[in-house]
MISE-890787 format. One record per residue: residue number from 1; residue in one letter; chain; x, z, y of N, C-alpha, C, O in turn. Coordinates in Angstrom, 1 decimal. Atoms other than C-alpha are relative to their C-alpha. Layout:
<recs>
REC     i   aa   ch     n.px     n.pz     n.py    ca.px    ca.pz    ca.py     c.px     c.pz     c.py     o.px     o.pz     o.py
REC   NUM    A    A        X        Z        Y        X        Z        Y        X        Z        Y        X        Z        Y
...
</recs>
This chain:
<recs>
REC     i   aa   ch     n.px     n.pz     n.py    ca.px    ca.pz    ca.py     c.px     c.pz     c.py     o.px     o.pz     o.py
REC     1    X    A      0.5     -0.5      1.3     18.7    109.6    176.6     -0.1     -1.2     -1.0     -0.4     -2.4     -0.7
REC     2    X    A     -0.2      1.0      1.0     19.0    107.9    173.4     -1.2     -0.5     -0.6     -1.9      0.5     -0.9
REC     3    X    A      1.4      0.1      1.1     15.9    106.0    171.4      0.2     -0.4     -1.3      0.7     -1.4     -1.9
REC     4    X    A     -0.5      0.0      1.5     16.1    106.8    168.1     -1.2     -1.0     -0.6     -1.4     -1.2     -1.8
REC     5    X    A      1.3      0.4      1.1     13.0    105.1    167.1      0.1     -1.4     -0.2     -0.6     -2.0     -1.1
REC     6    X    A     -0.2      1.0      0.8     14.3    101.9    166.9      1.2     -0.6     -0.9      1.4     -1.8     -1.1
REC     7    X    A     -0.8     -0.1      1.1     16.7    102.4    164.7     -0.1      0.0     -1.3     -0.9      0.8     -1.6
REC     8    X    A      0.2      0.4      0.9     17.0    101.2    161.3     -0.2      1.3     -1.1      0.8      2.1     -1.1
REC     9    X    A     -0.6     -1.6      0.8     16.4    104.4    158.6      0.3     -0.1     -1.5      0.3      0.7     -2.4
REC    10    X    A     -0.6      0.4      1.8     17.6    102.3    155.4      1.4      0.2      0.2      1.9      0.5      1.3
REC    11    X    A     -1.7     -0.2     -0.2     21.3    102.6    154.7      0.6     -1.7     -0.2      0.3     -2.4     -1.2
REC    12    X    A     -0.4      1.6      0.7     22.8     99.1    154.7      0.7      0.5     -1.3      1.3      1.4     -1.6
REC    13    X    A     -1.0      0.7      1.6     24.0     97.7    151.1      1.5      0.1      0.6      1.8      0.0      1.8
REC    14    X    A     -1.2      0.3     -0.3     27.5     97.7    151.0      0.9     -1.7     -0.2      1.0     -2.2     -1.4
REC    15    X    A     -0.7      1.3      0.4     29.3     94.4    150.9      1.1     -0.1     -1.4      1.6      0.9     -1.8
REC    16    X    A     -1.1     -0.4      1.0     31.6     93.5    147.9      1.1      0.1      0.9      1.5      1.3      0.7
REC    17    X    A     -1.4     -0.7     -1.0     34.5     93.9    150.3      0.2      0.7      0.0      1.4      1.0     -0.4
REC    18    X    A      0.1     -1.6      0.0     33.6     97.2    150.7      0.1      0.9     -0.7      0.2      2.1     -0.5
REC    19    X    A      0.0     -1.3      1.1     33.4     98.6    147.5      1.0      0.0     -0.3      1.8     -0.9      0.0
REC    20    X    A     -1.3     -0.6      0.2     36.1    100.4    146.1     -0.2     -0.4     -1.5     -1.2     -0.9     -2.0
REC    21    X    A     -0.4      0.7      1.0     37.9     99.7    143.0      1.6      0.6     -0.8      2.5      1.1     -0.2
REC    22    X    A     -1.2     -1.1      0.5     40.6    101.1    140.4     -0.1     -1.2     -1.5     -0.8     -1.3     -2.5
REC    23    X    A     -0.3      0.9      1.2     42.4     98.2    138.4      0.5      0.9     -1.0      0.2      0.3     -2.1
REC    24    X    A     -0.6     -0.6      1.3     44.2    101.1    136.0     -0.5      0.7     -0.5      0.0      1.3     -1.5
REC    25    X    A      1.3     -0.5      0.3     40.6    102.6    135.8     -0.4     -1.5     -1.3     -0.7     -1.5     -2.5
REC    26    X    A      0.9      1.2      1.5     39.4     98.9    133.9      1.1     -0.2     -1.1      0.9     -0.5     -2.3
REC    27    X    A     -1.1      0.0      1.1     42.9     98.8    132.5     -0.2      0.9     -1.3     -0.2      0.6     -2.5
REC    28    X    A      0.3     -0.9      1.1     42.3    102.0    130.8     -1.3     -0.1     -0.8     -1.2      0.1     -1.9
REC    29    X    A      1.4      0.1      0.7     38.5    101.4    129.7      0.2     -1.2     -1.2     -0.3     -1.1     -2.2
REC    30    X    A      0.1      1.2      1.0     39.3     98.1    127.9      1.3      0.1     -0.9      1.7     -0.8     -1.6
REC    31    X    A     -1.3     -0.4      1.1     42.5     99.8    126.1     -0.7      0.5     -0.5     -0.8     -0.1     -1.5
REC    32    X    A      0.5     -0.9      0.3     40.3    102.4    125.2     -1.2     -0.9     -1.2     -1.1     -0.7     -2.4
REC    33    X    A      0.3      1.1      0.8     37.9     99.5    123.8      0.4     -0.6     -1.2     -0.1     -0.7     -2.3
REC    34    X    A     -1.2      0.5      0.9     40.7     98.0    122.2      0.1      0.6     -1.4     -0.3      0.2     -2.5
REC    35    X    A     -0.5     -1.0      0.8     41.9    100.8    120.5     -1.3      1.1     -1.1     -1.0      1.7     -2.2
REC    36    X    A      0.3     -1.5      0.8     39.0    103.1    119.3     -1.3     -1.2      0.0     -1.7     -1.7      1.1
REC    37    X    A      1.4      0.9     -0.1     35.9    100.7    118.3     -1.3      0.6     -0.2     -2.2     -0.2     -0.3
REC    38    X    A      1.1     -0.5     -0.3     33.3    103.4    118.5     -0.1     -0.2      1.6     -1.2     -0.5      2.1
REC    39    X    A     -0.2     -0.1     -1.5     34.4    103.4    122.3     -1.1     -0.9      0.0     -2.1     -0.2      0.4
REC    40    X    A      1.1      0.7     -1.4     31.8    100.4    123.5     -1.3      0.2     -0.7     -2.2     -0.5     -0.1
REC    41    X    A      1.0     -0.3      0.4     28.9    101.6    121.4     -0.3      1.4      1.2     -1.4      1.8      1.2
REC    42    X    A      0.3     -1.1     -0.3     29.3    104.7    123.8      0.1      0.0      1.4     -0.2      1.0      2.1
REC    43    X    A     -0.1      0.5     -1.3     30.1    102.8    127.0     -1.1     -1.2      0.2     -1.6     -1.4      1.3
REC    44    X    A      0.8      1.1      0.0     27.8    100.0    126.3     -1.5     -0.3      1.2     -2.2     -1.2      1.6
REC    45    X    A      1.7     -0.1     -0.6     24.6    101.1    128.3      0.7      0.4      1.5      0.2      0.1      2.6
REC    46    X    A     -0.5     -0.6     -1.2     26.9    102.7    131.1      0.6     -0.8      1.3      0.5     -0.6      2.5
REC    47    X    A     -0.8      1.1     -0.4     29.1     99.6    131.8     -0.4     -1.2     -0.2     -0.8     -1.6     -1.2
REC    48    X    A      0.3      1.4      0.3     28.6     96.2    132.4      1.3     -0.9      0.7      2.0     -0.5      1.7
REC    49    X    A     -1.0      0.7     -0.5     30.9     93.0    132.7      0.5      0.0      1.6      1.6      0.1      2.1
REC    50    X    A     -0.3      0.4     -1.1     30.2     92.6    136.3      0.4      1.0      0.8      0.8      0.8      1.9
REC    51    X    A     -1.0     -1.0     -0.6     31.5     95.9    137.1      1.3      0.4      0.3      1.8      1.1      1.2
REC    52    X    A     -1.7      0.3     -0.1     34.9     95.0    136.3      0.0     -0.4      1.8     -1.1     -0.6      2.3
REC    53    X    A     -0.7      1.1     -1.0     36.8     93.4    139.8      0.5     -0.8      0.1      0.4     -1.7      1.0
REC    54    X    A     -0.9      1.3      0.4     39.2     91.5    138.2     -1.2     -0.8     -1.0     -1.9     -0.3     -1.9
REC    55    X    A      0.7      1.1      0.9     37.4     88.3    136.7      0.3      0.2     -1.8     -0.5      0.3     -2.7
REC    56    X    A     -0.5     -0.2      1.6     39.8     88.6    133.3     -0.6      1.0     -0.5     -1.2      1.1     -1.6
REC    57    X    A      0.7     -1.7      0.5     38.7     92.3    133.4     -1.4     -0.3     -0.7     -1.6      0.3     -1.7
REC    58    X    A      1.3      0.5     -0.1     35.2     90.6    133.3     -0.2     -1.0     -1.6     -1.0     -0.9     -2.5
REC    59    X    A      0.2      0.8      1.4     36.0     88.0    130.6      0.4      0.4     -1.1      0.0     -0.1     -2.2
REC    60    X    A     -0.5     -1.0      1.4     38.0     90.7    128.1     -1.2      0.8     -0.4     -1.4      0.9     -1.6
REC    61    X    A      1.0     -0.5      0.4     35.0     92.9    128.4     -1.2     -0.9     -0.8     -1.7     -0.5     -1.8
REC    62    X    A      0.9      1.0      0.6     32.6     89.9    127.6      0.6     -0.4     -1.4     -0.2     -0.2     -2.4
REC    63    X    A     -0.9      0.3      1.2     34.8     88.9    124.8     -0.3      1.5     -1.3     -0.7      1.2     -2.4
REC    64    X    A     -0.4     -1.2      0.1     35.2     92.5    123.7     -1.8      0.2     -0.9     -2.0      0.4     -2.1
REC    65    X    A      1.4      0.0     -0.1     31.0     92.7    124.1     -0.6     -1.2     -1.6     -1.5     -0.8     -2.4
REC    66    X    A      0.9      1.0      0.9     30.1     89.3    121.7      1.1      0.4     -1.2      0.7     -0.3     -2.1
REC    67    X    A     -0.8     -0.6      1.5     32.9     90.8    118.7     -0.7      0.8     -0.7     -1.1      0.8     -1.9
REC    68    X    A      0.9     -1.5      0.4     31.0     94.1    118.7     -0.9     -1.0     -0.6     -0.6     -1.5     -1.6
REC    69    X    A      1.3      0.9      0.4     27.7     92.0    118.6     -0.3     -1.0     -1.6     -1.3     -1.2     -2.3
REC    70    X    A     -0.3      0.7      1.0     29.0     89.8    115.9      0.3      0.7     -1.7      0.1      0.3     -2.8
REC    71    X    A     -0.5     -1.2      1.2     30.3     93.1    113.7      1.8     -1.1     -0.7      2.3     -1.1     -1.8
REC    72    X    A     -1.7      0.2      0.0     33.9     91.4    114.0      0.9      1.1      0.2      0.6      2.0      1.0
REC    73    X    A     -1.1     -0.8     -0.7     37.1     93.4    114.4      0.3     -0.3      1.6      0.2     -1.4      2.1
REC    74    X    A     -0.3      0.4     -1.2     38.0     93.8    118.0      1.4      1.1      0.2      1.5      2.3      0.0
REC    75    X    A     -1.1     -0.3      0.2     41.6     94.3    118.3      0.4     -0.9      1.1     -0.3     -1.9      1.5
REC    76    X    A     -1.0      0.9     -0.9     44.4     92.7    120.9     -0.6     -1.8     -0.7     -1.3     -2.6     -0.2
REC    77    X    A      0.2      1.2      0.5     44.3     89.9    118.4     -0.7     -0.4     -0.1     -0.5     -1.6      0.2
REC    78    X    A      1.5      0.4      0.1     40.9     89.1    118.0     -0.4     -0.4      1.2     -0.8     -1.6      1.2
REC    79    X    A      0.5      0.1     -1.6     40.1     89.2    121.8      0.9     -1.5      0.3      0.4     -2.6      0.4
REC    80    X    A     -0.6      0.9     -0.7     42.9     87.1    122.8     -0.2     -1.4     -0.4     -0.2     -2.4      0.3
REC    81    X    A      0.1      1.0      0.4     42.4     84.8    120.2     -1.6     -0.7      0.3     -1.7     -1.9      0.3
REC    82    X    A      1.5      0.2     -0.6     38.4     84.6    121.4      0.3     -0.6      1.5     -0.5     -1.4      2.0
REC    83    X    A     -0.2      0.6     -1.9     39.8     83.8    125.5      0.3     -1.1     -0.4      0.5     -2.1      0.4
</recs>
């Protein structure tokens, strides 16, 4: 017979290894940024840098993030010219 009672009844954390992940998901969010500049007023509370996977993903959003903040244009050129 099995004893259940000492068994753990939290769920482990997942490791970052473990979590899953969808590069043409951050691709699309930060075109979407790009392109429509109400977009991160409407993602802003939902999303954060460190959610990206890819680091760049991480530093375009940040980038992306201190334009808005500034009340700059945020466009291709803007961004790139900010990395």
């Amino acid at each position: 017979m099995t004893n259940y009672k000492n068994k753990p009844t939290t769920t482990p954390q997942p490791k970052p290894t473990d979590l899953h992940y969808d590069l043409e998901i951050e691709q699309v969010i930060l075109g979407a940024l790009l392109i429509e500049r109400e977009a991160f007023s409407l993602v802003r509370r939902i999303i954060r840098a460190e959610m990206f996977y890819k680091r760049e993903h991480q530093e375009i959003f940040l980038t992306i993030e201190e334009l808005q903040k500034a009340g700059d244009a945020v466009d291709i050129l803007t961004v790139v010219d900010q990395l």
